[in-house]
C-alpha positions as CSV (number, residue, x, y, z in Angstrom):
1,X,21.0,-6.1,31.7
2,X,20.3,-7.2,28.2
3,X,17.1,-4.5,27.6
4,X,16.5,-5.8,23.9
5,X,16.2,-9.3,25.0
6,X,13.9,-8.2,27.5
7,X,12.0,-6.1,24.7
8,X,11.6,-9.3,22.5
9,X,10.4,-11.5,25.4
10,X,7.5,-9.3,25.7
11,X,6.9,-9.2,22.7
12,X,6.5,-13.1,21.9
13,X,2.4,-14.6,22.5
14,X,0.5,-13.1,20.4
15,X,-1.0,-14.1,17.1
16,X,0.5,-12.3,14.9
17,X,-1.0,-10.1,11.5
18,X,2.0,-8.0,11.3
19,X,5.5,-8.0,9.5
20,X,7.3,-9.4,9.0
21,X,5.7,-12.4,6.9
22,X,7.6,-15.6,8.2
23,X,5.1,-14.7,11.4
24,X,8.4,-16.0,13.3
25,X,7.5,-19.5,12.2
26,X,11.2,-19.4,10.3
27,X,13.2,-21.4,13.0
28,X,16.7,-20.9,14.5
29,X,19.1,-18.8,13.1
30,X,22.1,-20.7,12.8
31,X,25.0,-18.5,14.0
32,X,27.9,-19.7,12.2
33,X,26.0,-18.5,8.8
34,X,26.9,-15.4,9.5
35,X,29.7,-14.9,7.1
36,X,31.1,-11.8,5.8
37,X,32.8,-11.4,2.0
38,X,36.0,-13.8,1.8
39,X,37.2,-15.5,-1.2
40,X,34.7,-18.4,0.0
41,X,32.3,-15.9,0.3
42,X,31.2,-13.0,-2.3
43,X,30.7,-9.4,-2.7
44,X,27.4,-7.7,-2.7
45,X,28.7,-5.0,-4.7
46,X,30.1,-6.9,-7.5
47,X,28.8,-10.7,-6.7
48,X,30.6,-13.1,-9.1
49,X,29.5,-16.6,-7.2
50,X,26.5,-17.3,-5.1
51,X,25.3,-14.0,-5.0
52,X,25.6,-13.5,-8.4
53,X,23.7,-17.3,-9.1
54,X,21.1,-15.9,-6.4
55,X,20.5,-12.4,-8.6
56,X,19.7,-14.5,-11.6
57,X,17.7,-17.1,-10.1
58,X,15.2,-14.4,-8.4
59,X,15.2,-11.9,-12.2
60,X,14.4,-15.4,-13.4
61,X,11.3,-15.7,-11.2
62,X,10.5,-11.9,-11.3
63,X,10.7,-11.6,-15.2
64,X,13.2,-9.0,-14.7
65,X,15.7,-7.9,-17.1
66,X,18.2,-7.7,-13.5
67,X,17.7,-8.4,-9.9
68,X,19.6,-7.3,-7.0
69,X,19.2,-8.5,-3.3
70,X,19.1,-5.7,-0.7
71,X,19.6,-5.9,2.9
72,X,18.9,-2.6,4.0
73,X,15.4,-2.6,3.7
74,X,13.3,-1.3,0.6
75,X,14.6,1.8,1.5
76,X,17.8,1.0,0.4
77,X,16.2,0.6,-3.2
78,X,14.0,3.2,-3.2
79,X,17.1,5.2,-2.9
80,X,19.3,3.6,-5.2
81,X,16.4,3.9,-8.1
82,X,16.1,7.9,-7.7
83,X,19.9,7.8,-7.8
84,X,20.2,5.9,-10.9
85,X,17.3,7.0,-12.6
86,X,17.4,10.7,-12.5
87,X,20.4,13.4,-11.9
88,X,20.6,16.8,-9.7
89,X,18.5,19.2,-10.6
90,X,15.9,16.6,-12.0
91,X,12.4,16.3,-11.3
92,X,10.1,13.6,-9.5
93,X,6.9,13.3,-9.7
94,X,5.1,11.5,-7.1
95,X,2.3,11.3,-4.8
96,X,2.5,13.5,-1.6
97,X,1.6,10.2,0.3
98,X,4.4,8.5,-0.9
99,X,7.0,6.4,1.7
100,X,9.2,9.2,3.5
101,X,12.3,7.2,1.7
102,X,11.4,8.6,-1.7
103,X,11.2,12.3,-0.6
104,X,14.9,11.6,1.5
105,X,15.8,10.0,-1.5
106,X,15.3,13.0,-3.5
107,X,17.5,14.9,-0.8
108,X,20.7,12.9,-1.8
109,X,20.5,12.8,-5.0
110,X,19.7,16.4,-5.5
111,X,16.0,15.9,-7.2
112,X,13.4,18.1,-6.6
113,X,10.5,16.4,-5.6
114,X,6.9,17.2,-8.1
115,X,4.2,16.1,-4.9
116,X,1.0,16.0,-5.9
117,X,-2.2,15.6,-4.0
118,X,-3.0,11.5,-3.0
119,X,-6.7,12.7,-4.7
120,X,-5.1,14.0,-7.7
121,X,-5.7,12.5,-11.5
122,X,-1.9,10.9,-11.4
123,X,-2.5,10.4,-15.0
124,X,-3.4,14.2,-15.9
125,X,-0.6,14.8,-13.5
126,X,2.1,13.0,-16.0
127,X,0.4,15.1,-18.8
128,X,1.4,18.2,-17.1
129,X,4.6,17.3,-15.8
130,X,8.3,17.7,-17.3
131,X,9.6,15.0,-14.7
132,X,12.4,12.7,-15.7
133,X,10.9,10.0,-13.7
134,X,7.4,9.0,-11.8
135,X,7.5,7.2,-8.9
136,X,4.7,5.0,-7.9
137,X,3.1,2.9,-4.6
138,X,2.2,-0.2,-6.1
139,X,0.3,-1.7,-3.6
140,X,0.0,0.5,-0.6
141,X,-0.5,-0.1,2.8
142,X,-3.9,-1.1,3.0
143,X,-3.6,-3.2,-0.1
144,X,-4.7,-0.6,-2.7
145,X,-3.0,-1.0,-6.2
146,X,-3.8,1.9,-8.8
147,X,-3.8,1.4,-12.6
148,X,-0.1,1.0,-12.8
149,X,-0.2,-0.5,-16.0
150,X,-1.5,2.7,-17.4
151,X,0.6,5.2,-15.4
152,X,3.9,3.3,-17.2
153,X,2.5,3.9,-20.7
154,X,1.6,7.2,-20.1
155,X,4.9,8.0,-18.7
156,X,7.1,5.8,-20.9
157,X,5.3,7.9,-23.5
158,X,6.6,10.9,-22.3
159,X,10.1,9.3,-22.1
160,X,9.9,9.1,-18.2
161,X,11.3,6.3,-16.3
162,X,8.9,4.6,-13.8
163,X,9.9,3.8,-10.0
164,X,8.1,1.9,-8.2
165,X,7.6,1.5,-4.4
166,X,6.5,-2.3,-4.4
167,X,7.0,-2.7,-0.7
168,X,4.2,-4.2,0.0
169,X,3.9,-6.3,-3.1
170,X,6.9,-8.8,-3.1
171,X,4.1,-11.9,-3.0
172,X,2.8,-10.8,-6.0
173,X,5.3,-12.9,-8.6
174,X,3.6,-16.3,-7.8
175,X,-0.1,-15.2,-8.6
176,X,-1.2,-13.2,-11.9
177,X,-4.0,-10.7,-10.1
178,X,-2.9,-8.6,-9.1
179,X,0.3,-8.4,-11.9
180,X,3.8,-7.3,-10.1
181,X,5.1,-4.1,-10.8
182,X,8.0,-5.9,-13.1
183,X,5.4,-7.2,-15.0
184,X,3.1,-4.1,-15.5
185,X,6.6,-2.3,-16.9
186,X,8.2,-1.0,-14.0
187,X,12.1,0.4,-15.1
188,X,12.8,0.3,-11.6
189,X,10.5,-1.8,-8.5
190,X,11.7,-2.5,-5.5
191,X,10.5,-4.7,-2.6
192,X,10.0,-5.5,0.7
193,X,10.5,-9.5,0.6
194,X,10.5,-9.3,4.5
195,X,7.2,-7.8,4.4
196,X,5.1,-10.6,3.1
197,X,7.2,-13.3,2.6
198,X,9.4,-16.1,4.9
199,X,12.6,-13.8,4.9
200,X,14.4,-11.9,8.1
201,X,13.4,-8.1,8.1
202,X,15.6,-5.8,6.1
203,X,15.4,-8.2,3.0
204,X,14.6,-6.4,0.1
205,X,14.7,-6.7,-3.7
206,X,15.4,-3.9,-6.3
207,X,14.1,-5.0,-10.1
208,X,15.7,-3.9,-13.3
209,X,13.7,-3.6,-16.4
210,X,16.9,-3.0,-18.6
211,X,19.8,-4.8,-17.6
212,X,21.8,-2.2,-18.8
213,X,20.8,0.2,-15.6
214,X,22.5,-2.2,-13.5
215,X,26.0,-1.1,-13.2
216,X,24.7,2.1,-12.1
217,X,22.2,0.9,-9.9
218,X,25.1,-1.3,-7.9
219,X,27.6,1.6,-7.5
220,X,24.8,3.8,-5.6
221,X,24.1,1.2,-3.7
222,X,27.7,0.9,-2.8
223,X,27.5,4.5,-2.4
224,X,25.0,5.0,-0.2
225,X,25.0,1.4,2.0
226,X,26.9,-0.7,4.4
227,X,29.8,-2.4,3.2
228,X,29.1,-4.7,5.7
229,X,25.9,-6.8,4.2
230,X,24.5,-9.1,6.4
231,X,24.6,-12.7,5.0
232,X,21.7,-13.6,6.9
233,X,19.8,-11.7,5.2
234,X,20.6,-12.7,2.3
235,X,20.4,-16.2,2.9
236,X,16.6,-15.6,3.9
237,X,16.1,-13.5,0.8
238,X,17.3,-16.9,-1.5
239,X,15.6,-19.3,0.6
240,X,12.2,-17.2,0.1
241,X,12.9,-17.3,-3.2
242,X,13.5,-20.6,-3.5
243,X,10.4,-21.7,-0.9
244,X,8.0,-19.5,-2.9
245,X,9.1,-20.9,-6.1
246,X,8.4,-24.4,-5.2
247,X,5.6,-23.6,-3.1
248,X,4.4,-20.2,-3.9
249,X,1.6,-20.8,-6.5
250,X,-0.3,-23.6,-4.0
251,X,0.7,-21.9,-0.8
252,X,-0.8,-18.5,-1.7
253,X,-4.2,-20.6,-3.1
254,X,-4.0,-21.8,0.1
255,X,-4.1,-19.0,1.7
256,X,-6.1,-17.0,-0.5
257,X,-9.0,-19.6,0.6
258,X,-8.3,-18.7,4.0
259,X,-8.7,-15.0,3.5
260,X,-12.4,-16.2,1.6
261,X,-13.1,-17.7,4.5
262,X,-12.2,-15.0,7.0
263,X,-14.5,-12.3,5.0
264,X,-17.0,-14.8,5.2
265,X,-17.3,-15.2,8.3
266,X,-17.0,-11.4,9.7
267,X,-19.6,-10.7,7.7
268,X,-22.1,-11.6,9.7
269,X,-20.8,-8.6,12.2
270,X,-22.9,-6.0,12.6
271,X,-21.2,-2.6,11.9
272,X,-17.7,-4.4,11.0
273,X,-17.1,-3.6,7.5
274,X,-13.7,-5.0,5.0
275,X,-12.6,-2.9,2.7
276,X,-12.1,-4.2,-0.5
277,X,-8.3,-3.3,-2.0
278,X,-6.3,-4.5,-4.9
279,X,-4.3,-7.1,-2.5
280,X,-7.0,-9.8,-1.3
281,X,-4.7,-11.3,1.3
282,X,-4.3,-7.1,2.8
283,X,-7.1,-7.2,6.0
284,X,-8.3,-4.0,5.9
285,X,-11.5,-3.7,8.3
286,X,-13.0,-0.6,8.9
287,X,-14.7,-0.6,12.2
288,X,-16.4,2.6,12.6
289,X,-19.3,1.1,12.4
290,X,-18.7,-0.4,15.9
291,X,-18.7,3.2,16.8
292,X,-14.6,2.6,17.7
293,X,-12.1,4.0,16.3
294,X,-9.0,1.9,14.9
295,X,-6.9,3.1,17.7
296,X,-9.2,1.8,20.1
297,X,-10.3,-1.3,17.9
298,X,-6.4,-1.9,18.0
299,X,-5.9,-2.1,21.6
300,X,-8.7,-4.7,22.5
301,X,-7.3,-6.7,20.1
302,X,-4.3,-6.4,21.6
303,X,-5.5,-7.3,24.7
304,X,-6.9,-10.8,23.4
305,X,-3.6,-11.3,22.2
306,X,-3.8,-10.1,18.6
307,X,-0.9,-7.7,16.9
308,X,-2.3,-6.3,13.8
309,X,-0.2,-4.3,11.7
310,X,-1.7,-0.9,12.3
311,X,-4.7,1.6,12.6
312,X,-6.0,4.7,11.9
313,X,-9.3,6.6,12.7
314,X,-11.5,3.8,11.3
315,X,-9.5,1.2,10.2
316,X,-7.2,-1.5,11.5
317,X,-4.8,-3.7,9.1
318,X,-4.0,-7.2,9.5
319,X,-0.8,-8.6,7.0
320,X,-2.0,-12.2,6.2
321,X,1.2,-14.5,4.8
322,X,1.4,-17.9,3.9
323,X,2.6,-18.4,7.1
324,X,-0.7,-18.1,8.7
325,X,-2.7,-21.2,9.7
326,X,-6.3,-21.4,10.0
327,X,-6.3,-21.3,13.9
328,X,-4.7,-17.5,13.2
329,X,-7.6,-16.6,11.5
330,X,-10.6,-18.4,13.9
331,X,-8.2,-16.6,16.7
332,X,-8.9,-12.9,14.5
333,X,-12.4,-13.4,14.2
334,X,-13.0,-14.4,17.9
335,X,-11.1,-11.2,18.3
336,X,-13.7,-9.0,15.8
337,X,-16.3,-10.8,17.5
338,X,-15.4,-10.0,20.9
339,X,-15.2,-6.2,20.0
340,X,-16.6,-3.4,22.5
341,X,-18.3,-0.8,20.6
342,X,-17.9,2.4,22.0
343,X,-20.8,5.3,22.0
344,X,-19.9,6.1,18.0
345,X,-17.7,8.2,16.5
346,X,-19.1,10.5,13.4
347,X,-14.8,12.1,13.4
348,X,-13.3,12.5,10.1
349,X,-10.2,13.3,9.1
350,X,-9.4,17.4,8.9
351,X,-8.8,18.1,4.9
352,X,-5.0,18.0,5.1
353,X,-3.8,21.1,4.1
354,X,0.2,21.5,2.5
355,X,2.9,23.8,3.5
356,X,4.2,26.6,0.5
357,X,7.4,26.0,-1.2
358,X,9.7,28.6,-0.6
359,X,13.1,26.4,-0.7
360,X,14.5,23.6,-3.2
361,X,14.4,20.3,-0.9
362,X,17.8,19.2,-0.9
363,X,19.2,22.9,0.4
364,X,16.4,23.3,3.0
365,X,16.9,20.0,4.2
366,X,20.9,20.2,4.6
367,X,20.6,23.6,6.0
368,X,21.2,24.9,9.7
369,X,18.4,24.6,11.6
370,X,16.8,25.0,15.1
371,X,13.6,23.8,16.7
372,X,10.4,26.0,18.1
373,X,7.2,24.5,19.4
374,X,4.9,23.6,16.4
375,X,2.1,26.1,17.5
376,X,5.0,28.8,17.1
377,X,6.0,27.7,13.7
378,X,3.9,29.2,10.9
379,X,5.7,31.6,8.8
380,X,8.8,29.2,9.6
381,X,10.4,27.2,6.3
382,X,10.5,23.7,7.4
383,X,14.0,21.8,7.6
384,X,12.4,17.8,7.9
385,X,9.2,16.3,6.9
386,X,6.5,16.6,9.1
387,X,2.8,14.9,8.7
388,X,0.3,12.9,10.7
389,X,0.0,9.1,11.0
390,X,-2.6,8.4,9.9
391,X,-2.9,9.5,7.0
392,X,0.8,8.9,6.9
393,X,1.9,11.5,4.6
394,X,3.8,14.9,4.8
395,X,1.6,17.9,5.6
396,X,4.8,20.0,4.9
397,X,8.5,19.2,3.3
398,X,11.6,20.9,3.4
399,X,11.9,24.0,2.0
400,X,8.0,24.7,2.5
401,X,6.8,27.1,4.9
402,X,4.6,26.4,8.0
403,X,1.2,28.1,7.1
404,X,-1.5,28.3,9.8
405,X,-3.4,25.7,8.3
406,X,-0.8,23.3,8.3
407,X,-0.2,24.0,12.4
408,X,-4.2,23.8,12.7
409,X,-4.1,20.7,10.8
410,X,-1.3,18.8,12.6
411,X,-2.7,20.2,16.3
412,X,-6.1,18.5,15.5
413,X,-4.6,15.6,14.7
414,X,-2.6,15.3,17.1
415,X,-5.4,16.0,20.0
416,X,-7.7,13.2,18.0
417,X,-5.0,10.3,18.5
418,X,-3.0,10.6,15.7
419,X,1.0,10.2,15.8
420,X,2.9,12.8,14.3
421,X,6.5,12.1,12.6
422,X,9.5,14.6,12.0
423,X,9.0,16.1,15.3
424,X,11.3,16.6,18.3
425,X,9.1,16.3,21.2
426,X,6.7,18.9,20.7
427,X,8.9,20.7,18.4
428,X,9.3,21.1,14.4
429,X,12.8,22.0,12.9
430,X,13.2,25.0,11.3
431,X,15.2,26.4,8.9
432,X,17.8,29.1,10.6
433,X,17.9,31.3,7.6
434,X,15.4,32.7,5.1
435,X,12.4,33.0,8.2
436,X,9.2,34.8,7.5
437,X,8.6,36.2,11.5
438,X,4.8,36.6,10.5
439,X,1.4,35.2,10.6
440,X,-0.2,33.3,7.5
């Protein structure tokens, strides 16, 4: 039995808005590419050949003071930026809704995470805070991009470094609006080139303002990743590179017309709405209107042979690359068209409340722990991150303890269609010692 195979075969048909952004329109993989570090070869971790040429060819396109490839995923840079940016016993400060591999991040390099609300002032925040560093999402998922340019003076003028999570946002070097995170004075962004571009998933790129953070940057990612780099990956992550900077500028036009087009043409449906976002090739269509919820918006377009990227309560997102044709977009808005309202939905998301610190991250998180159902858990210190998806970030952390709000909070959500993360089954991790055995 070959299960995967058998996975990916069901997988193939549809038309597809998701990532990664060579929409599988990259052709064969030649096999005996797959190389590992020889003296023909080279070393990720101290590249002196075609690695090394590849590094400064892509800070070349980025405007970067360095460049590093990555194939472990942005969350291999994410990690290596905390890491080199900041020391145990530092602080963070960072949106609550930030990805989960800042927050694990901050567990291995012993950082104590500063969350603050996703409504929150993040400038008044920096005011406030004696962080070493910020971290920032720059865009997010649904193609949002806050004033990024002002968050990296305010910080640089408190001496803070500024990480960013550019994940989403790797397309952004070919095109001046919105401006990359290098651009807008990022000391440390890193990105998801497998996300929007024509490279294999688990390509990423980590940016250096100062070339000078290099060294360090490279020995946590030795630290911390495979020895074993995949030279696929790597491959892709030049040949995107190279594609987009031969192509990039008209290829993007190209597509940004498309996208035009496409809002053009749904908005002649009643009770579909696009919501506008930083990222103009992000689809973000709220179809509450419909009186559907994402979810449900989701599956019929999954039944007319549609992936999109995700949903939530009133939303679904649709990744646009240029990689899609026009027939992928008269294919989405037959699709829209085609959608069965439902009998309206007036549902909102619950405020989302946030657990109480009672434990520094990093010890809560590597403590001993057990599991109890989550209706059994408030007064419990939480051992791993647990929130809702959507809205996709942590209702508590480790070292915060379970209040009854937070249990309410991730019950409803749960009973409304949402997918909850950091459980086990229908139970939360817990930390062993340190337990408050009452009510809140």
């Amino acid at each position: 039995m070959r299960p995967i195979d058998a996975m990916l075969s069901r997988a193939q048909g549809f038309t597809r808005f998701h990532m990664p952004g060579h929409k599988g329109r990259l052709g064969a993989i030649p096999s005996e590419l797959d190389m590992t570090e020889l003296w023909n070869t080279d070393d990720l971790y101290a590249p002196t050949s075609g690695i090394r040429r590849a590094e400064e060819l892509l800070a070349q396109s980025a405007g970067a003071g360095a460049s590093m490839l990555l194939s472990g995923g942005a969350t291999s840079g994410i990690h290596a930026s905390i890491l080199s940016a900041l020391f145990p016993g530092d602080r963070l400060l960072l949106s609550r809704d930030a990805h989960h591999s800042a927050f694990s991040g901050c567990v291995l390099a012993g950082v104590e995470p500063e969350a603050v609300h996703p409504a929150a002032d993040f400038l008044s925040a920096i005011e406030k805070s004696a962080a070493r560093a910020v971290l920032v999402t720059y865009p997010d998922y649904y193609g949002n991009c806050p004033d990024l340019g002002a968050i990296a003076r305010a910080a640089h003028s408190r001496g803070m470094k500024v990480l960013v999570d550019a994940a989403h946002g790797a397309h952004f070097h070919w095109w001046d609006r919105p401006l990359s995170a290098v651009r807008l004075g990022a000391d440390f962004s890193v990105e998801s080139a497998h996300k929007t571009l024509g490279c294999l998933t688990g390509g990423a790129w980590l940016h250096l303002k100062n070339p000078q953070d290099a060294p360090r940057a490279r020995e946590m990612l030795r630290l911390s990743f495979s020895s074993s780099p995949s030279f696929l990956i790597l491959r892709s992550l030049d040949n995107a590179r190279a594609w987009m900077d031969a192509n990039g500028t008209e290829a993007l036009k190209r597509l940004l017309s498309l996208c035009a087009a496409f809002r053009r043409d749904i908005a002649s449906i009643s009770g579909l709405r696009m919501r506008a976002g930083g990222d103009p090739t992000r689809l973000t269509l709220d179809v509450s209107g419909l009186g559907l919820t994402g979810w449900e918006a989701y599956a019929q377009l999954r039944d007319r042979g549609l992936a999109l990227e995700m949903a939530d309560l009133h939303r679904v997102v649709a990744i646009s690359t240029v990689f899609d044709r026009e027939e992928d977009f008269s294919h989405l808005v037959d699709g829209l068209r085609a959608l069965q309202g439902g009998e309206g939905t007036q549902k909102a998301f619950p405020p989302a409340p946030v657990g109480i610190r009672e434990m520094p991250l990093r010890e809560a998180a590597l403590s001993p722990s057990r599991t109890v159902p989550l209706e059994r858990a408030t007064g419990k210190i939480a051992a791993r991150a647990v929130g809702a998806y959507p809205p996709g970030w942590p209702a508590i952390l480790p070292g915060e303890r379970f209040t009854g709000e937070v249990v309410a909070f991730l019950a409803q959500m749960r009973a409304m269609g949402a997918t909850l993360f950091g459980l086990e089954g229908d139970a939360v991790s817990i930390v062993e010692k340190g337990e408050i055995d009452h009510a809140v």
